[in-house]
N, C-alpha and C positions, 0 to 999 in steps of 0.2 A: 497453184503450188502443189508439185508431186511430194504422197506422204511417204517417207522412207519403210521399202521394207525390208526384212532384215533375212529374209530367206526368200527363194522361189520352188514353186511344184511345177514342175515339168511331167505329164501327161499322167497328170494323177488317176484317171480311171482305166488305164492300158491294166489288162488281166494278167500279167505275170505275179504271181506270187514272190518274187523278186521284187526288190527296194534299192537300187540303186543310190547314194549318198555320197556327196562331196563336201568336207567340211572346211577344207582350206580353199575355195574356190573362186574367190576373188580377192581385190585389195584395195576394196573401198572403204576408205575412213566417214563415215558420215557427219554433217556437219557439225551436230551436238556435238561432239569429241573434238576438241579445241578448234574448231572453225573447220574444221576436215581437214587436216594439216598436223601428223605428226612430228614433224619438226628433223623428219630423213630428209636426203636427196632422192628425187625422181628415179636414181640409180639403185637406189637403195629397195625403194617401193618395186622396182617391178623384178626385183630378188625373191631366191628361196623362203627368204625372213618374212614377207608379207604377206607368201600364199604361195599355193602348189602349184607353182608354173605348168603348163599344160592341161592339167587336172579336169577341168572343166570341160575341156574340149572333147578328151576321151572319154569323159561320163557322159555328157552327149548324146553321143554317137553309139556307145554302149548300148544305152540303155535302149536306142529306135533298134536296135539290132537285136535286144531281150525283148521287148516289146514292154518295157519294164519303166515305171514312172522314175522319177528322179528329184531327189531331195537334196539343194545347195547352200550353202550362205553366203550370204551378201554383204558381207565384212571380213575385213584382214584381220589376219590372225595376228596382229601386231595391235589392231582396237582390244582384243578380247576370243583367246582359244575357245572354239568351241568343242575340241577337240581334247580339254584338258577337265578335271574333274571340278568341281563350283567353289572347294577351298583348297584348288591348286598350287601353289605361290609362283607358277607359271603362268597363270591365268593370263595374266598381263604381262606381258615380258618389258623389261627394262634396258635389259641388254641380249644381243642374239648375233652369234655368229659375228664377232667382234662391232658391232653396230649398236651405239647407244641410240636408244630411242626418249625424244626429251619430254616429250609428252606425257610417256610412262613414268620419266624417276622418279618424280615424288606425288605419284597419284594418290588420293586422297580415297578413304575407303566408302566417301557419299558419289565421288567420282566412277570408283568401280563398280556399285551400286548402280547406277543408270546404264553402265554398260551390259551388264547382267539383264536389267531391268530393257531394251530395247535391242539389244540385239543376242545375248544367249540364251536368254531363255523363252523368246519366240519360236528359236530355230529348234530348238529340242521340241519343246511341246507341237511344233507342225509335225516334225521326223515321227514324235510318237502316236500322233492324230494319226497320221495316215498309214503307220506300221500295223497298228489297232484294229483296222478296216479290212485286216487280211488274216486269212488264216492260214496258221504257221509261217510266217513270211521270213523269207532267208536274204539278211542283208550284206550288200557288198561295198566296202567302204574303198572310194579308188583316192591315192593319195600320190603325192611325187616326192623324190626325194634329189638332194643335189650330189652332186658328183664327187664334190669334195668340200670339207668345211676345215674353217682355218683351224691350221695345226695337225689335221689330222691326213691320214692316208688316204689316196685314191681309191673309192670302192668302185669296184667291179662289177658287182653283179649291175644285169638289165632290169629286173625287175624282181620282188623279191614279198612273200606272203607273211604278214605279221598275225598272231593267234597267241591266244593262254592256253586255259584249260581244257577248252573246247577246239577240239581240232576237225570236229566233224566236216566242214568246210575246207580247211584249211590244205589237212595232206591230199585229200582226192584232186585239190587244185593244183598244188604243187607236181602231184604227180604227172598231171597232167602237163603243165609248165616243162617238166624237164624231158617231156617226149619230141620236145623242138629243139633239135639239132645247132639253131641258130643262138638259141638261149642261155646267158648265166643267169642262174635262180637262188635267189636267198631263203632260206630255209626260217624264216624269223630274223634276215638280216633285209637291210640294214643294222637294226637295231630291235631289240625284244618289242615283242607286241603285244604289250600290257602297263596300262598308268592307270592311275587307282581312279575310279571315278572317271573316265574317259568315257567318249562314244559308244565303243561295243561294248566296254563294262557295263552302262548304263541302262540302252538300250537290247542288249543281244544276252549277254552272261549274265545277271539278273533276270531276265524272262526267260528264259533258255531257250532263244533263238539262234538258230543254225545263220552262222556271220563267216564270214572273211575281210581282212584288213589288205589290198594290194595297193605295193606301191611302186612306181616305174621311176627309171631315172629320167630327170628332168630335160638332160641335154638332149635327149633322145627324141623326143615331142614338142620342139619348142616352136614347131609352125602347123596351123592348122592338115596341112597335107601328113604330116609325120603322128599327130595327136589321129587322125581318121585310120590310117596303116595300122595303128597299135589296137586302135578299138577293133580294127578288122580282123586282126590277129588273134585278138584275144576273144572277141565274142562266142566262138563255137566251141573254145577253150574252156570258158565260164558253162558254157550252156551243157558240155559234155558232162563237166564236177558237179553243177547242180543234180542235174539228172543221177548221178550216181549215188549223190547222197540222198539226195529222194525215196531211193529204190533201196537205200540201207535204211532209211527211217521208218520207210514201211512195216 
């Protein structure tokens, strides 16, 4: 019997100072969690709402291309955000993107507990084990986002950099981003890049490591060939804004 695990390291000793991180990267329910079966359609599962379509793929191929190890989770973000802060009340989403999820409505807080307990807070304390082992390590969170959610307007932009307070990352990338002609870039769009207790809160703005949040639109990478294009695109992209902000850190 294989033991569930709830994250993977992908080439944990590669020397980049760079930390490559996916946190919506799958959309596996593990069996603990009502028999592995939230109680969606197949249709539903392999939606925006369960995980960052693509995501995975592009972090990837990134990271062989930074030479840079890679930190994933290996649960849907429909089991338990890991992407959300520990007393969320998104933690666990019940409903998402007009989609009740039945397993979530009336979770019990011994229930949340064991979600926490085997799949969030492995994946952090690995993210933070092997951020620990570097010195000054600059993380780059790759995220996806969908095209359109119900109700609201078609967004535009291709890809787009989320950041708080700490932009040290953030605008050299974007700068960088909008010197490609073929590019619409969001400036903190989609959506503001900052939830209280989140990933880069936790791990980057609290130790005051140099981070960026990017996220691609989802339709744009949805086959391995288009997910490899993008990491191709963007690798020397990333590699130019690291390097700049290096040389201002100095």
């Amino acid at each position: 019997m294989t033991t569930y695990q709830p994250y993977v390291i992908e080439g944990e000793n590669r020397p980049n100072q760079t930390v490559i991180i996916c946190d919506h990267a799958t959309n596996t329910v593990p069996d603990f969690v009502n028999g592995g079966n939230l109680g969606i359609s197949t249709t539903d599962m392999a939606r925006h709402i369960a995980y960052d379509v693509g995501a995975l793929g592009v972090s990837r191929r990134l990271a062989g291309h930074l030479n840079a190890p890679l930190v994933y989770s290996n649960f849907s973000r429909l089991v338990i955000d890991p992407n959300r802060g520990d007393d969320d009340p998104t933690l666990v989403m019940q409903l998402y993107d007009g989609t009740i999820i039945p397993a979530n409505r009336n979770i019990s807080e011994g229930a949340t507990e064991l979600r926490k307990e085997r799949c969030y807070r492995p994946y952090h304390t690995a993210l933070e084990n092997l951020l620990s082992q570097r010195t000054n390590p600059i993380i780059l969170s790759i995220h996806t986002f969908t095209k359109k959610l119900n109700g609201y307007a078609q967004r535009p932009w291709h890809v787009g950099v989320l950041y708080s307070e700490d932009e040290r990352m953030a605008k050299p990338l974007i700068k960088q981003l909008q010197m490609q002609p073929d590019l619409c870039v969001g400036d903190n769009q989609p959506y503001s890049g900052h939830l209280p207790g989140d990933t880069m809160e936790y791990h980057a703005l609290q130790r005051n490591r140099i981070h960026a949040l990017i996220e691609i639109r989802n339709d744009l990478i949805e086959t391995e060939a288009d997910q490899n294009e993008w990491a191709d695109k963007l690798a020397p992209i990333f590699a130019e804004a690291i390097k700049t902000t290096q040389e201002q850190e100095a």
